[in-house]
N, C-alpha and C positions, 0 to 999 in steps of 0.2 A: 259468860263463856262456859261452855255445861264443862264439865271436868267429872271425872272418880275412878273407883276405883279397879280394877282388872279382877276378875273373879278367877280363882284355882282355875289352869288348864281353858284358858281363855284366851285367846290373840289381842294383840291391844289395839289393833286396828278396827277388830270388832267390836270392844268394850268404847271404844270413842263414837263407833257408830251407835250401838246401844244409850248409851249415856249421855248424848246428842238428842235422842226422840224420847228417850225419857223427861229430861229436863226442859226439851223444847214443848213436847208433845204435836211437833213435826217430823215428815216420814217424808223420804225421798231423797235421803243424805245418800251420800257417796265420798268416797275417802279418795281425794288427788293425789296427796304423798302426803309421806312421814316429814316434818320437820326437824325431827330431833329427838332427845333426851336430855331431860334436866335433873339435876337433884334442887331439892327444895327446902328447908329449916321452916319449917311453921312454928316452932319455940315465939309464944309465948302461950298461943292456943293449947299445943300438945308439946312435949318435945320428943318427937319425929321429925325424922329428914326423911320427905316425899321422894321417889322416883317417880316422875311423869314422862313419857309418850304423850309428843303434841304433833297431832294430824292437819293439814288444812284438809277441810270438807266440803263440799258441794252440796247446795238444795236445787234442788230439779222441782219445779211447778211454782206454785203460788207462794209467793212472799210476803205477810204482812208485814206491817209496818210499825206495829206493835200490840200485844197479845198475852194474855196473861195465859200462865201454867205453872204443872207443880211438882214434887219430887215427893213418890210415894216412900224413900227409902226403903223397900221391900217389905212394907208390912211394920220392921222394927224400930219405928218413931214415928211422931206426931207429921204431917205432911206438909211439905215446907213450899209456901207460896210463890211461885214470880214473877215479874212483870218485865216480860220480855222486849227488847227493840234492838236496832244493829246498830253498830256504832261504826264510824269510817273506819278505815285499816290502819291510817298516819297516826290516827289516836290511840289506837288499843294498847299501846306500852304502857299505859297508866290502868293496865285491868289490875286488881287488888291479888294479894299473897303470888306474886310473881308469877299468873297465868300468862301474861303478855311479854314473858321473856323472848321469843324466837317469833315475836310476828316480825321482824324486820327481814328474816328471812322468804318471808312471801313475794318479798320484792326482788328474790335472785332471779 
């Protein structure tokens, strides 16, 4: 689930789209609606409580079916690998550090 951060004077609509083709390194996202806002406790990682903006998003074209890609974090660290695929919608409440809180709402 690509997720991060909102940069100074940024829309977080648009950082979900950004942060989407970053971490996908697919293009042709589109933002349906907002979901929501959560706050989040990542304690024991950091101890920060996250604010997140969780969008459902739309890909327009070619879908694989699974694809590796990577996260340049801007330069400022080592470039972090991934191996991408979708997962059903019923499932994703089991995404890790509470990304999958508000998928139940895609079913309103």
């Amino acid at each position: 689930m690509p997720g991060g951060s909102v940069r100074p004077g940024e829309d977080p609509a648009d950082a979900a789209l950004r942060e989407a083709r970053e971490e996908t390194g697919l293009t042709g996202f589109s933002v349906v609606r907002k979901l929501g806002e959560v706050e989040y406790d990542i304690s024991p990682l950091r101890f920060e409580i996250q604010r997140r903006h969780v969008f459902e998003l739309a890909l327009l074209g070619a879908r694989p079916e699974r694809w590796a890609s990577q996260e340049d974090h801007d330069g400022g660290q080592e470039t972090t690998q991934f191996e991408c695929f979708w997962i059903p919608l019923r499932t994703a409440h089991v995404l890790q550090s509470g990304q999958g809180t508000l998928v139940g709402r895609l079913f309103d």
